[in-house]
C-alpha positions, -999 to 999 in steps of 0.1 A, spaced: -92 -315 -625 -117 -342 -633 -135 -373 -613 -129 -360 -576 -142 -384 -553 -157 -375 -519 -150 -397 -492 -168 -394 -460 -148 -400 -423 -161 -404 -387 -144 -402 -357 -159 -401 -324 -199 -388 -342 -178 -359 -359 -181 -366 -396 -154 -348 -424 -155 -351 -463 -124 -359 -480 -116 -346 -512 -98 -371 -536 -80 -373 -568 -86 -406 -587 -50 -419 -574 -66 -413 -541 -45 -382 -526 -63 -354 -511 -67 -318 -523 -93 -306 -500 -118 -315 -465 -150 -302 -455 -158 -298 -420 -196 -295 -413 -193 -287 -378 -171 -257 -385 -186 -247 -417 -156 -247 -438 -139 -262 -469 -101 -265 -467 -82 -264 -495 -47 -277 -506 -46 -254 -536 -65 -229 -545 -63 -239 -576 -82 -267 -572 -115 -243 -556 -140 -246 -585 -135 -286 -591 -136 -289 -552 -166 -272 -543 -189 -289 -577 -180 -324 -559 -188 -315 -529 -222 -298 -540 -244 -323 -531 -228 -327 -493 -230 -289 -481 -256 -272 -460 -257 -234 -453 -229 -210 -457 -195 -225 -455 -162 -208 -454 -134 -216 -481 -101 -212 -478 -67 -231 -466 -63 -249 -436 -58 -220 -408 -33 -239 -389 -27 -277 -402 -20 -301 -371 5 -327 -375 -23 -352 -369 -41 -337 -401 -12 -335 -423 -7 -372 -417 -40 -382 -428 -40 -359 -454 -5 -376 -468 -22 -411 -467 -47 -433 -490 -81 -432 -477 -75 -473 -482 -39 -475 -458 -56 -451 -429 -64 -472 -397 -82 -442 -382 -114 -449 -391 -111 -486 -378 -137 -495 -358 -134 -513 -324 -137 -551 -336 -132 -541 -371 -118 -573 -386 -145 -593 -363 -169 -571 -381 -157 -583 -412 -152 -617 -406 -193 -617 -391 -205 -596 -421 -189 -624 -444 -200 -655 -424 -226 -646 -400 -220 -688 -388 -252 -707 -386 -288 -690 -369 -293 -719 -342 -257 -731 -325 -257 -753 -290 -230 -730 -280 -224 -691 -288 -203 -680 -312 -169 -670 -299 -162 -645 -325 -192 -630 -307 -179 -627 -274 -146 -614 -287 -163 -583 -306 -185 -576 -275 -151 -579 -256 -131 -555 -279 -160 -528 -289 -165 -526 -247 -127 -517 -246 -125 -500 -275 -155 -478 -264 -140 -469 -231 -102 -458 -246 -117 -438 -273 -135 -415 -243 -101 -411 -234 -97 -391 -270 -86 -356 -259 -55 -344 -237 -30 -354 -262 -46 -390 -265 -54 -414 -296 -65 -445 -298 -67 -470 -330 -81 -501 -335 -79 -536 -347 -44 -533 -364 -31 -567 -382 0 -582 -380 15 -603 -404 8 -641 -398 -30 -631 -394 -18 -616 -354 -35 -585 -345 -32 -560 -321 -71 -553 -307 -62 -516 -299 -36 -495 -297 -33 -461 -273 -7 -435 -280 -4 -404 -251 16 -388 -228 24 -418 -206 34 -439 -235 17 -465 -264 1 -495 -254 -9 -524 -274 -48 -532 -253 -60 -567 -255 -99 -574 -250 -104 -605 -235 -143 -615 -225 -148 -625 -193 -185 -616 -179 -189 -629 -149 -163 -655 -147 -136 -659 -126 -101 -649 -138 -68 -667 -129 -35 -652 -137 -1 -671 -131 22 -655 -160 21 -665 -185 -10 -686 -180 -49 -666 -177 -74 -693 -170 -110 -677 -179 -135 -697 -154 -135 -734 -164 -114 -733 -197 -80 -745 -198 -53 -720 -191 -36 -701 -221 -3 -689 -225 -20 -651 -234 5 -631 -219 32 -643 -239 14 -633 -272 7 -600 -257 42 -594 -248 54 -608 -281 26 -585 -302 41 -555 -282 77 -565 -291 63 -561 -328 47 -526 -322 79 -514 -308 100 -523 -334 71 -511 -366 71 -478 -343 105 -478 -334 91 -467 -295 86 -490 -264 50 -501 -266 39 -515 -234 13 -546 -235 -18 -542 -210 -46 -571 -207 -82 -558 -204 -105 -577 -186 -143 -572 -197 -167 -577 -171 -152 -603 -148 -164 -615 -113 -132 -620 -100 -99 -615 -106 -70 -638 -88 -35 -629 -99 -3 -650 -79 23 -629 -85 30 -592 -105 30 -600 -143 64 -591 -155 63 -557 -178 23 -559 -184 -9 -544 -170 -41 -561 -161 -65 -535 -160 -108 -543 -162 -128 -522 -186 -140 -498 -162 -102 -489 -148 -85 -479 -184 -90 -446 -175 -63 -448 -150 -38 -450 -184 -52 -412 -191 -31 -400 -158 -5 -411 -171 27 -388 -182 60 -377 -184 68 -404 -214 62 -385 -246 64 -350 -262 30 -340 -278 54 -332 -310 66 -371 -304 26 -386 -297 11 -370 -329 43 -383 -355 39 -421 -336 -1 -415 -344 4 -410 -375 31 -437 -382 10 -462 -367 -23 -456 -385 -8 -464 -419 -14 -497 -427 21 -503 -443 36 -495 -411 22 -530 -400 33 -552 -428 74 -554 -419 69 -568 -381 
């Protein structure tokens, strides 16, 4: 077995090595926080432990997977490239920045700016929610350049999250109108029910829309929003007591349907 490639993956500061075949497919991982290569094949043990060489420290353990999880044969079935996992919150913001940062001096902020400081607080406060049977992935895209800002898969359901920034301002909700202090109102909750429609038919499940409200002053809404949550970044936990909705067996086969990219590209 020649050219393995090791790729590295971090969730949540716990960092794995992937072990790849030049067509991308995996034949082993490294876990440096339990100290232990997992093999596919053991076959493969000789080619697998040269590539990975330069990446251990101190004794490690090799062997096969004790007890694969359905959540690690599903990453283990996918390209490194179609895995959503390791999206960041604000990922294609990131992007987008990285590629044109926009000019140094502006009259007014940059909005794109405001959006990622809007999605990586929301994103920062579902992913503490990892644990308990909960995932969460971010910044998934939609065909027709769409995209669903974060998306949380438990017990008490999937939800497709939208961050919108609203520090210190005053927020206005008549459905499906959110007014954000003195800008003109936007039809957002359609587009958030709509995105959800798409997630629910790419997963084949009911994915429920909720609105995430980053650091507002206020909050006014006139009547119950029909089939969606408004929730402010500090309240998300309250999604975590949720239950009763899915099967563990049933959360950790959506996960891993919706963190392939392809899974995306048909809604």
């Amino acid at each position: 077995m020649n050219a393995l490639r090791v790729v590295p993956a971090y969730r949540h500061g716990r960092e794995r090595l992937y072990v790849c075949r030049p067509d991308g497919s995996n034949v082993a991982w490294y876990d440096r926080e339990a100290g232990r290569v997992n093999l596919l094949g053991e076959d493969s043990r000789d080619d697998v432990l040269h590539a990975l060489k330069p990446f251990l420290t101190g004794p490690v353990t090799v062997g096969p997977p004790p007890v694969p999880t359905p959540a690690e044969l599903a990453r283990l079935t996918l390209h490194p490239d179609d895995d959503l996992a390791p999206n960041r919150p604000g990922e294609a913001l990131l992007v987008a920045l990285d590629r044109d940062p926009g000019p140094a001096h502006r009259l007014r902020p940059d909005p794109r700016r405001r959006a990622l400081t809007a999605e990586q607080t929301v994103g920062q406060a579902l992913d503490a929610l990892e644990g308990a049977g909960w995932h969460t992935l971010h910044s998934l895209a939609l065909p027709g350049g769409d995209r669903i800002h974060h998306l949380l898969l438990g017990p008490g359901g999937v939800f497709a999250v939208h961050a919108l920034y609203a520090r210190k301002a005053r927020i206005l909700v008549a459905d499906p109108l959110v007014t954000v202090g003195r800008r003109k109102p936007e039809p957002l909750l359609r587009r958030l029910r709509a995105d959800a429609d798409r997630a629910s038919y790419a997963l084949t499940a009911e994915v429920r829309p909720v609105l995430a409200l980053a650091g507002p002053a206020e909050v006014t809404v006139t009547a119950r929003p029909r089939a969606l949550r408004i929730l402010q970044d500090t309240d998300l936990a309250d999604l975590a007591r949720l239950g009763g909705v899915l099967k563990p067996a049933d959360v950790e086969a959506l996960h891993g349907m919706a963190r392939d990219r392809n899974t995306w590209g048909r809604v």
